[in-house]
C-alpha positions as CSV (number, residue, x, y, z in Angstrom):
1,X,112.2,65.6,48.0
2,X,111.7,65.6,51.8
3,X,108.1,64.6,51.4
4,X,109.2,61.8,48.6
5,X,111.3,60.1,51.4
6,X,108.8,60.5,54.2
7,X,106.5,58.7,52.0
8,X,108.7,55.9,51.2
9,X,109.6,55.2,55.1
10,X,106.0,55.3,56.0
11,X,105.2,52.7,53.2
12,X,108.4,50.4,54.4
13,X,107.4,50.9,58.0
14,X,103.4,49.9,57.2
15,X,104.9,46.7,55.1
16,X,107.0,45.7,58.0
17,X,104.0,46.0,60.3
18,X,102.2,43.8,57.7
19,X,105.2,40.9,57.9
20,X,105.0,41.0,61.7
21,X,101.9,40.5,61.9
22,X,101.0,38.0,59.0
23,X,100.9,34.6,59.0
24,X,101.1,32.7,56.1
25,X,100.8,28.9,55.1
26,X,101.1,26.3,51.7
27,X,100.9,23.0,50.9
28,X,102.8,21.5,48.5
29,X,101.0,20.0,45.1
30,X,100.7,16.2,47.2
31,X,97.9,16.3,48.9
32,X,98.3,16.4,52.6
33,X,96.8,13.9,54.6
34,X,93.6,15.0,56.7
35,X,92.7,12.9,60.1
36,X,89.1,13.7,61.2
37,X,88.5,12.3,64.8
38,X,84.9,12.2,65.7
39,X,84.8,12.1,69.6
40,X,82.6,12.5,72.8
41,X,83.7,13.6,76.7
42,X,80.9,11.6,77.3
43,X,81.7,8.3,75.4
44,X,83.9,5.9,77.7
45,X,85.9,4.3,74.5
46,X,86.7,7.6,73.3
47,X,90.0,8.6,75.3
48,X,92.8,6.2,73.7
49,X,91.6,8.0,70.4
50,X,92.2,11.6,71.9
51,X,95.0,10.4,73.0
52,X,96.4,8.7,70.1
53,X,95.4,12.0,68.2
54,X,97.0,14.4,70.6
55,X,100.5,12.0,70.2
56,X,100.4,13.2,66.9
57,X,101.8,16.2,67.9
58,X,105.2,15.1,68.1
59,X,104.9,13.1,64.7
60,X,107.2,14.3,62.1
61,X,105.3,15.7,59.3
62,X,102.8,17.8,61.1
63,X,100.9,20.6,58.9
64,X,103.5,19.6,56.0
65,X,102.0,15.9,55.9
66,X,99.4,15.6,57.9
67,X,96.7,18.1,60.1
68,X,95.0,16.2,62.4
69,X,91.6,17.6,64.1
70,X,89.3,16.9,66.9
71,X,85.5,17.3,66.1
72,X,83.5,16.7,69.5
73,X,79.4,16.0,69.0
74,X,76.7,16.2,71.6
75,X,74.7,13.2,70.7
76,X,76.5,11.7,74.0
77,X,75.6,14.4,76.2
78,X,72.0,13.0,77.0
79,X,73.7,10.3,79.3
80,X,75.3,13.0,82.2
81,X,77.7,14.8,80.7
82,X,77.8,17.9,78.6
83,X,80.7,18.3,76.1
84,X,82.0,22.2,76.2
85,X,83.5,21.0,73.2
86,X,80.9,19.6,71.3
87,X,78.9,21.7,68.3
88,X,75.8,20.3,67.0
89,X,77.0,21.0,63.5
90,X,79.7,18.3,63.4
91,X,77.2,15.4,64.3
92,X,75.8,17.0,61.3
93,X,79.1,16.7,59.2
94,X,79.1,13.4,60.7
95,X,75.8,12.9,59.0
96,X,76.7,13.7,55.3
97,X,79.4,11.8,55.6
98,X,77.3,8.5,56.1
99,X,74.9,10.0,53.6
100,X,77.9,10.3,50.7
101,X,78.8,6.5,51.8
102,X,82.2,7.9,53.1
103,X,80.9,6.4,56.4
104,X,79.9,3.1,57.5
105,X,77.2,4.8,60.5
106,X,77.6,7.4,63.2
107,X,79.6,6.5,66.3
108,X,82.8,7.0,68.5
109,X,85.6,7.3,68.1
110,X,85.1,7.4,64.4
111,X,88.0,8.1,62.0
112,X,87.9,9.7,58.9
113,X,91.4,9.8,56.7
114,X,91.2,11.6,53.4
115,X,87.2,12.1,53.9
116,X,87.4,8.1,53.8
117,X,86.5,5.6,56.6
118,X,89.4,4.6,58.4
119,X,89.2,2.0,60.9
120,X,92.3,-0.2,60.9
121,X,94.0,0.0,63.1
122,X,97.2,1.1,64.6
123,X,96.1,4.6,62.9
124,X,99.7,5.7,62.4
125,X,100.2,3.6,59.6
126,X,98.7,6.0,57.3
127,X,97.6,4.2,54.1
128,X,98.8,5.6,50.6
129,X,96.2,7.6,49.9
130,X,97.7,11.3,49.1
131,X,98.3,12.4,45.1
132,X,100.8,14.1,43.8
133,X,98.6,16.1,41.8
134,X,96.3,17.5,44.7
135,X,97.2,21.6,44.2
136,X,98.4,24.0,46.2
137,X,96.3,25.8,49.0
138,X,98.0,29.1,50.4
139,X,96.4,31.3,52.6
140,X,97.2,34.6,54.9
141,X,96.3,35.1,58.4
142,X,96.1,39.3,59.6
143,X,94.1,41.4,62.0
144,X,91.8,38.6,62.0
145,X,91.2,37.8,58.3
146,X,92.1,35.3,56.0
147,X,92.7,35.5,52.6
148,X,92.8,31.7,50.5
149,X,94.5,30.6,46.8
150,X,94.2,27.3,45.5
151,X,96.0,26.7,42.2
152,X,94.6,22.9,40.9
153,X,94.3,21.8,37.1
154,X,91.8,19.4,38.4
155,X,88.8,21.4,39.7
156,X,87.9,23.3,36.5
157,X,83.9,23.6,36.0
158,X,83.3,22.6,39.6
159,X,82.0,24.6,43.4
160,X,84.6,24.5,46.1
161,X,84.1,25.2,49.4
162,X,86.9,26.7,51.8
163,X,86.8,25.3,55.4
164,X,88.1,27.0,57.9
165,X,89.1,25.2,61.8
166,X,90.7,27.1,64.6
167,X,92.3,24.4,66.7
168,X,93.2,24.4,70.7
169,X,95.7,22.9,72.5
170,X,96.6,21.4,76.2
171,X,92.2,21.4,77.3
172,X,91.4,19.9,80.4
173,X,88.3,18.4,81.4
174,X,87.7,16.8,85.2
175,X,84.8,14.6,84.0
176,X,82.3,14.1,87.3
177,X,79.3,12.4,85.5
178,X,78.7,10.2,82.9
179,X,81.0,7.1,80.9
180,X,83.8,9.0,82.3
181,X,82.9,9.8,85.6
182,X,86.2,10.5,87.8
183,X,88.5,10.9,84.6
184,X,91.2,14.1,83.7
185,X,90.9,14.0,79.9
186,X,93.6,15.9,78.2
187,X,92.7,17.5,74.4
188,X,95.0,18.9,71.7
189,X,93.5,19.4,67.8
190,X,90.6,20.5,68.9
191,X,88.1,22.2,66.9
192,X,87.0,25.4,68.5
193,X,85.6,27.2,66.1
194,X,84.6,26.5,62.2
195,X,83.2,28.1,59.4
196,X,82.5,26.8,55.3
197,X,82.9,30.0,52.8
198,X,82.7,29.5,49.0
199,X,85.7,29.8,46.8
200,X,85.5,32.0,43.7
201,X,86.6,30.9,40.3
202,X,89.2,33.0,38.7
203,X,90.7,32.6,35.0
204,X,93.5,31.0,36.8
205,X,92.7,29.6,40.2
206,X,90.4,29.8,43.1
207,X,90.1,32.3,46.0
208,X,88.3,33.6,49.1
209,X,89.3,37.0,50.3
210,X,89.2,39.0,53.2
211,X,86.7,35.3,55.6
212,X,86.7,36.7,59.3
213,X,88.5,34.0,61.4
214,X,85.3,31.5,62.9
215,X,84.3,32.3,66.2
216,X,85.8,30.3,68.9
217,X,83.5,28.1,71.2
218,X,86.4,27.9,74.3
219,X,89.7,30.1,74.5
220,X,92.9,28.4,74.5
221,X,96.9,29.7,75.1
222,X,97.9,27.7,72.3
223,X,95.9,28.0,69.0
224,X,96.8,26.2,64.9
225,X,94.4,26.9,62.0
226,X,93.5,24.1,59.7
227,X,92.1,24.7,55.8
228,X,91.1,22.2,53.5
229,X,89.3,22.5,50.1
230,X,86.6,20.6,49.3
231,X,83.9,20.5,46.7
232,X,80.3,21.3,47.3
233,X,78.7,18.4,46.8
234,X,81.1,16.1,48.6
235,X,83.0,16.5,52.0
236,X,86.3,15.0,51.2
237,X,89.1,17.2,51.2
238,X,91.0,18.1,48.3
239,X,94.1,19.6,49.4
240,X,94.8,21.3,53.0
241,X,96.9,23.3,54.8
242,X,97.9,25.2,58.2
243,X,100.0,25.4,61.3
244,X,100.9,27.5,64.3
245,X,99.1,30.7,65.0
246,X,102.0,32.4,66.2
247,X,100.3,36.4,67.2
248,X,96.7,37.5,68.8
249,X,94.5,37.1,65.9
């Protein structure tokens, strides 16, 4: 009998562990609204857009509504000033998005809402673009893994691809060359690290199990994770979902 109960605390004390340490996310089944800023250290018009996308910190409706992110390129860097932020792989996101005709051409800032072109402005007027039938994207956060659902009547017979962001907040940069030469710019959403993994069809839903968190490019105190589902022949999201990361993953 002894060993029966000894058993059972060690299983309560290892699911307790588990709960600390978890974190865990959903989306409802209306799409939440992803904002996809495209922006440079080294581009002089791209500040008010950081800014405007760091503001949206304070927005009601944040990871619920809307998960904004920051995706620096390098293709400014040639004119002084290196990005620390900037990954060659989202000019290249960049890229298929103009080839898909999602996008107009490359440049900064450029705004994506939805995987859609967004230009007009004031940007926090979000246009109506977000289903009610979008599905619901969970996920799990421990000892550095994640594990993904997405539950959607809409995707049957089709690829999907999980992405993954790991955003960071309150970056400073003293700029002391290029477009921005004498300028404190002040980042929040951005994307530190990112990773695509494929989802795998079930009899009922989707899943990716057990995805190592994307290595981060720069280390910051605060730290969200972003997910969206998308399909693999077009970037747009599906559905999406995230928040805080509240322990040391």
């Amino acid at each position: 009998m002894r060993s029966i109960y000894h058993f059972l605390t060690v299983l309560s004390l290892c699911l307790m562990s588990y709960s600390a340490n978890a974190e865990t996310y959903s989306s409802g089944n209306q799409q939440v609204n992803l904002i996809e800023l495209y922006t440079s250290e080294g581009c002089n018009g791209c500040p008010p857009a950081d800014e405007w996308l760091s503001s949206l910190e304070q927005k009601a409706g944040l990871w619920s509504e809307f998960i904004p992110l920051a995706f620096h390129v390098d293709y400014w860097d040639y004119i002084g000033w290196t990005d620390r932020f900037a990954d060659n792989r989202f000019n290249q996101r960049q890229y298929s998005y103009v080839d898909t005709k999602n996008l107009s051409s490359v440049y900064t800032p450029g705004m994506l809402l939805n995987g859609q072109e967004w230009r007009k402005r004031p940007w926090d007027k979000f246009p109506n673009q977000n289903q009610d039938n979008a599905g619901t994207l969970s996920i799990d956060v421990n000892n550095n893994q994640l594990n993904a659902n997405y539950q959607s009547s809409m995707t049957k017979n089709q690829s999907l691809v999980l992405n993954i962001a790991l955003l960071g907040f309150d970056l400073e940069s003293n700029i002391d060359s290029g477009e921005n030469h004498g300028k404190t710019l002040n980042h929040n959403f951005v994307v530190l690290g990112y990773k695509t993994v494929a989802m795998q069809p079930t009899r009922t839903d989707f899943e990716s199990k057990q995805i190592n968190l994307p290595q981060t490019l720069q280390t910051s105190e605060r730290i969200a994770i972003a997910t969206w589902v998308s399909t693999l022949q077009n970037l747009s999201p599906l559905q999406a979902t995230g928040g805080w990361l509240t322990n040391d993953f």
